[in-house]
Structure formats: C-alpha cells, structure tokens
C-alpha positions as CSV (number, residue, x, y, z in Angstrom):
1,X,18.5,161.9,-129.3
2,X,15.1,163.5,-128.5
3,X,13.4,163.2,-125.3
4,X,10.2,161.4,-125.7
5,X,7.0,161.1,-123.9
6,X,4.8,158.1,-122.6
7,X,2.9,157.7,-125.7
8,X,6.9,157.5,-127.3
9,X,6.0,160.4,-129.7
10,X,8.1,163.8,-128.9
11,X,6.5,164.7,-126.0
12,X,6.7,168.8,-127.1
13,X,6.1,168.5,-130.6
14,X,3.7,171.2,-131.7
15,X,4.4,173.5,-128.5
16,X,6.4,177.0,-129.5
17,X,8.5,178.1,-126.3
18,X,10.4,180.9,-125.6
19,X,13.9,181.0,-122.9
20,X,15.1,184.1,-121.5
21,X,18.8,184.0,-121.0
22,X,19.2,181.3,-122.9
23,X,22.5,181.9,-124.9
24,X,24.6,180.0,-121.9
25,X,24.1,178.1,-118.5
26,X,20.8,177.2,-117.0
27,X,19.1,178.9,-119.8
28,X,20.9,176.8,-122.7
29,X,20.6,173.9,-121.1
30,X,16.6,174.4,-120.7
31,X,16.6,175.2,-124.1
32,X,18.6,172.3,-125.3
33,X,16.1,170.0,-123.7
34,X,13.1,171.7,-124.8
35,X,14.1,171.8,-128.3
36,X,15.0,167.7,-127.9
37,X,11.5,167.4,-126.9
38,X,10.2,168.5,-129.7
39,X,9.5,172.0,-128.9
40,X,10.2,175.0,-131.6
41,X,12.6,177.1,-129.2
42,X,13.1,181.2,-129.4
43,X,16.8,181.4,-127.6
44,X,16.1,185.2,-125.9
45,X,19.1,186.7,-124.6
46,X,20.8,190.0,-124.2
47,X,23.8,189.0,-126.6
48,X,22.3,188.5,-129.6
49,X,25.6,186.9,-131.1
50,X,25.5,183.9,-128.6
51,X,22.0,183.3,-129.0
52,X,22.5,182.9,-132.6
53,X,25.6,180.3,-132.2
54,X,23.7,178.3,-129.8
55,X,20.5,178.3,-131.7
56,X,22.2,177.7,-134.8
57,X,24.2,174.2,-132.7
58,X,19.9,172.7,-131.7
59,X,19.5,173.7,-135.5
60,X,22.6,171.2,-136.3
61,X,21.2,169.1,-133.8
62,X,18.1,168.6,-136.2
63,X,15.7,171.0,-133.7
64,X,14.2,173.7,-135.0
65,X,15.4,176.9,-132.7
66,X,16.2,181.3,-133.2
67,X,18.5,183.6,-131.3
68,X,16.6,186.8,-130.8
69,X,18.5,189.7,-129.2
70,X,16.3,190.9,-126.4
71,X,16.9,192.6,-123.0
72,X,13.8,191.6,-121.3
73,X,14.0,195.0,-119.0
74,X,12.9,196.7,-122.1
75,X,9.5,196.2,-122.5
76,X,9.4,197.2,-126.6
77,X,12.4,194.5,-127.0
78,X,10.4,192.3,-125.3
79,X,7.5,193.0,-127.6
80,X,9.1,192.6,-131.1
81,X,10.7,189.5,-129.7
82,X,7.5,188.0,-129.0
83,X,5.9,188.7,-132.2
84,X,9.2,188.0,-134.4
85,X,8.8,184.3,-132.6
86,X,5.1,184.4,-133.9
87,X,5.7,185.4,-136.8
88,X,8.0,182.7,-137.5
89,X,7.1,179.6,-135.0
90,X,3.5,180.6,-134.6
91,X,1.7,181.5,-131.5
92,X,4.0,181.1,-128.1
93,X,2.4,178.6,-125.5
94,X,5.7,177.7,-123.0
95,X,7.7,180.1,-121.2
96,X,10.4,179.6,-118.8
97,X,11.7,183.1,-117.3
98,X,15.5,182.5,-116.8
99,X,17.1,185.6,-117.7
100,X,18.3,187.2,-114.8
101,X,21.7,188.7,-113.0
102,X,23.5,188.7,-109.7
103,X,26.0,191.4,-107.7
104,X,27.9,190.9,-104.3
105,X,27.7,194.3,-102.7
106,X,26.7,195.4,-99.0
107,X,24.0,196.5,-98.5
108,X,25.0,200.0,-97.5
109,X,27.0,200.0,-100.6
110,X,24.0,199.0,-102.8
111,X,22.8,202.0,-105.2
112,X,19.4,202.7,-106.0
113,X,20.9,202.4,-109.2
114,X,22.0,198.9,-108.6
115,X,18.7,198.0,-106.6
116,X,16.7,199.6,-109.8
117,X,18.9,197.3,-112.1
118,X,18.5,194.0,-110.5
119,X,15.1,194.5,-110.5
120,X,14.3,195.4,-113.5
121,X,15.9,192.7,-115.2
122,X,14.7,190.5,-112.9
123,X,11.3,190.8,-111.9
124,X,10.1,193.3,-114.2
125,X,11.6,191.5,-116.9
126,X,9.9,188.5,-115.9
127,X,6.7,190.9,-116.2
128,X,6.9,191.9,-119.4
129,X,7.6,188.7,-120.9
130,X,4.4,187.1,-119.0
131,X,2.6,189.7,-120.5
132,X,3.8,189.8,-123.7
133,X,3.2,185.7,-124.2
134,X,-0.3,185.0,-121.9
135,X,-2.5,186.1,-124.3
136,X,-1.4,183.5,-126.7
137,X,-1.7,180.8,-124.2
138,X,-5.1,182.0,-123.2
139,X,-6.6,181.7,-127.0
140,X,-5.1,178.4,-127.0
141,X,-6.8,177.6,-123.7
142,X,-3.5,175.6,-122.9
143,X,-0.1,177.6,-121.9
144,X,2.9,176.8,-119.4
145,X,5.1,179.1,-117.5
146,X,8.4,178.6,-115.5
147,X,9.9,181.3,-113.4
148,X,13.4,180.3,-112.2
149,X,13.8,182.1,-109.2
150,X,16.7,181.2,-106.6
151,X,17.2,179.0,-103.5
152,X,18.6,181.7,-102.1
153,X,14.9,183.0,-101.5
154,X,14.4,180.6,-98.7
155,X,16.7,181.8,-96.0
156,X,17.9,185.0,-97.1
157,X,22.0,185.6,-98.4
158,X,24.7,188.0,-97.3
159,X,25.8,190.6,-99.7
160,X,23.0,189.7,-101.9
161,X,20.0,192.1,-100.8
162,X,18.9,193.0,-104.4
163,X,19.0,190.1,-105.7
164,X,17.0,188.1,-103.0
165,X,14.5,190.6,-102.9
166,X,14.4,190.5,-107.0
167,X,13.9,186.7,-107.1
168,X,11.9,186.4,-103.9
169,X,9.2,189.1,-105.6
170,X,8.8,185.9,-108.8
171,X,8.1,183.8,-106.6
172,X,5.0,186.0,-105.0
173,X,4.5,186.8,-109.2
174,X,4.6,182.9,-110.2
175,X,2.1,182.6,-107.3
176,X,-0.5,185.1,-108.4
177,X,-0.1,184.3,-111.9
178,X,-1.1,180.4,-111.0
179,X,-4.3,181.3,-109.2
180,X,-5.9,183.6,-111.8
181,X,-4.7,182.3,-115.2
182,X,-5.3,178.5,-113.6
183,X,-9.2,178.4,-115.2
184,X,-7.4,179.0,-118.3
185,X,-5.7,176.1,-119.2
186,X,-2.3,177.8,-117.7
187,X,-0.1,176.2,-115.6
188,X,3.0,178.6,-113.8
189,X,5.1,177.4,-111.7
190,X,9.0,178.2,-110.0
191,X,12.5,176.4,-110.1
192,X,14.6,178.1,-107.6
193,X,18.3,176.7,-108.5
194,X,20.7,175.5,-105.7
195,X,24.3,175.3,-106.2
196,X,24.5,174.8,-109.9
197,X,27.8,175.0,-111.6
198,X,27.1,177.7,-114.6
199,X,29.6,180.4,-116.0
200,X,28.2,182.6,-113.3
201,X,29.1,180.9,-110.3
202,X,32.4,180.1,-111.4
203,X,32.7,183.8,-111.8
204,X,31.5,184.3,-108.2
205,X,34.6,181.6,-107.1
206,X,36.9,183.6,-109.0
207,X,36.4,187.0,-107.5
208,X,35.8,185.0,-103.8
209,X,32.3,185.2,-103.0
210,X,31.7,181.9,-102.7
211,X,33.8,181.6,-99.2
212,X,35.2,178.8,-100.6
213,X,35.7,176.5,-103.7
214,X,32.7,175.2,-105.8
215,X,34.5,171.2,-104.4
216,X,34.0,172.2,-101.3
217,X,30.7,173.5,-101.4
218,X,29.5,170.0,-103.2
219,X,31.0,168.5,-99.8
220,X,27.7,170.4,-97.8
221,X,25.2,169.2,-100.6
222,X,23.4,165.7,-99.8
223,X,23.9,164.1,-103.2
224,X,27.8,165.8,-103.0
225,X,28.1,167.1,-106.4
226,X,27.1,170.5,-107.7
227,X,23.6,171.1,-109.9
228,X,23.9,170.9,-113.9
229,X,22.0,172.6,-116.2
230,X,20.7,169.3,-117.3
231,X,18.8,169.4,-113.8
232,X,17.3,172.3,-113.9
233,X,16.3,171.7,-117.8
234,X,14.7,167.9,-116.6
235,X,12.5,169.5,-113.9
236,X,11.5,172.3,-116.3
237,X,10.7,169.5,-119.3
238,X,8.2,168.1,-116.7
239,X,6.5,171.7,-115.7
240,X,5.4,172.3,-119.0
241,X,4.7,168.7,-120.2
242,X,1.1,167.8,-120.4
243,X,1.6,165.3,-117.6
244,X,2.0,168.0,-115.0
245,X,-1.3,169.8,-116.0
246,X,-2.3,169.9,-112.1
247,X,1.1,171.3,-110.9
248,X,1.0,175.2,-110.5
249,X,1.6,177.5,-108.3
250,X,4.3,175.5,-106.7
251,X,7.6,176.5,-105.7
252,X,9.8,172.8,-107.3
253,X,13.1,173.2,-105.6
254,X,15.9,171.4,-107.4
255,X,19.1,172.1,-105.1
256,X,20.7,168.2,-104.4
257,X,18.7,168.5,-100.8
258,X,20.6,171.4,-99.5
259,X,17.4,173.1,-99.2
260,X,14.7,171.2,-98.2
C-alpha cells in the first residue's frame, strides 16, 4: 500500500529521487518508502547486484525504481549515475545522502589511509552527489535534500574519530547548503540515526564493539526498543514532502529520545 498525502493523492508522485546506499538498511528502507509515495527512486549503491534485486522487489511492488552501481567517492560514478537517472526518470529533484561507512579503530591506530577513506565516502561523497543533482532542483525552482548523518555527532564516540569527524563535517555541509540554496525553492536538511538495528550494527555486536548486546542497549533508550529503518524512512518522507517546505537547515534527530 502506498503512502498518501492530505489531499489522498500519492503524496510524491511526479518527484524523481535518488538514495545512496540504498541496496540494504536505512538506505532500503528510505527507498521503500519513497518509492510507496509515489516517487520514481534511483537505488545508488556500491554493489550494483543488490541494488538491482532490491529495485527490482519496489518494481514488483508496482513502484517504479533502478539499481545503479555507483561509489559516491568517485566523482565520474557519481556523474553517469546522475545523468543515467535523467535519462531515464527525468530531471532529479529529492536526495537523501545515506551512503556511508563505519570502522572501530583507536585513534593512534587510525591511518591516514583509513581517515582519507572514511571521508571520502562520507562527506565528500555526500559532495559530489549535492553537486551532481542541485542544478536540477534549481531549474525546477523546487528540490529537497536529506543528509543522514549520525547521533554520534552530538557527544563525540570512542574508537570512532573518523567517523564522527566525517558525519559531524555533513552536518556543517547540510547547514551551508540550507542557507544559500534556501531562495531557491531548496529545502536540506539532517537525520542523524540513533541506535537503529541495520546489518551494520549487528555486525558491530558481533565483532564486540557495541559493549554489549543490541537488548540491552534498547534497555537505555526511552521508548526501549531499537530504531527501524521504517523510522528513519517516515521522518525522511516528511523532509522532502511539500508540507515541510519551511523545514531546512535543521538537524531532525530520530534516536527513541536517547539523544535529546
């Protein structure tokens, strides 16, 4: 069933949007709910196989989604991808910036090849796909970006130097971005995750960085469950609906209150 809007018409229909990471996780499940909306979705993600399978299941679904292989640190990938979703969908007016990657190192241990990694797949990454997408949105005079970024950017975590820094420098970019392309028509705002139980965090319980099971952590959230996808894909579904056309530059934490 498609999500609808006030008016009870498909509250995206019309809109082309494109989801970094989007072949599992947060990403998917942004996608998903986009595409349910009404939205013609580009699945961008570095495995081009998954993004394929999982746009080809919204296709099934009877939404109207790609896979395009893309690693968003590359800035020609990120390029072709954005005109092969033009050339097929038409001009590209939503984008929500998920794609991104964690490591557990300390920080003496981190290498500036590490550092440069996280980075570049995360901010710059974020960049390129802002760049490659605004002037669409600016000829349409109408255009919506979401940066997910991390809670983690709010007090700092151990272990995870590169990775705060990455996801704390989009949230200065989402910022910027809001106060100049804001006459335009352009909304962008942030979604910093809390504890959301994706394939990556369960990864990060397996190999013990957590400090503890993802049950017990649920215990130290207010509503006592971990985060979904499906949260983080319902706040993004308002971000870039027309209703929240004076909503930018805002930091919309969605973390069950543990961060508030």
């Amino acid at each position: 069933m498609r999500a609808t809007g006030s008016n009870g018409a498909d509250s995206l229909t019309g809109r082309v949007a494109i989801v970094t990471g989007a072949a599992s996780g947060i990403g998917l499940g942004i996608a998903r709910r986009l595409a349910h909306s009404g939205a013609k979705v580009a699945l961008f993600d570095l495995n081009g196989d998954a993004a394929d399978n999982a746009a080809a299941k919204l296709c099934a679904e009877g939404s109207d989604a790609i896979g395009v292989e893309v690693d968003v640190s590359e800035r020609e990938q990120v390029q072709w991808g954005a005109q092969d979703v033009r050339a097929r969908f038409g001009p590209v007016t939503i984008l929500v910036n998920n794609a991104g990657v964690g490591e557990f190192q300390q920080f003496l241990r981190i290498t500036t090849e590490a550092w440069n990694r996280l980075l570049a797949i995360n901010l710059t990454g974020t960049f390129h796909c802002c760049q490659a997408v605004l002037p669409d949105m600016i000829a349409a005079r109408w255009g919506r970006i979401v940066n997910i970024s991390s809670s983690s950017t709010h007090g700092g975590q151990p272990y995870m130097a590169h990775y705060v820094a990455s996801k704390s420098g989009v949230v200065g970019l989402t910022k910027s971005l809001a106060l100049e392309f804001g006459p335009r028509g352009i909304t962008v705002n942030t979604i910093p995750p809390g504890f959301i139980d994706t394939p990556m965090i369960r990864d990060a319980e397996a190999n013990g960085h957590l400090g503890n099971s993802i049950d017990f952590h649920a215990t130290r959230t207010p509503v006592r469950r971990p985060g979904r996808p499906e949260d983080i894909a319902a706040a993004c579904a308002f971000l870039v609906s027309d209703e929240a056309s004076y909503i930018t530059g805002q930091v919309i934490g969605v973390n069950g209150g543990r961060n508030t």
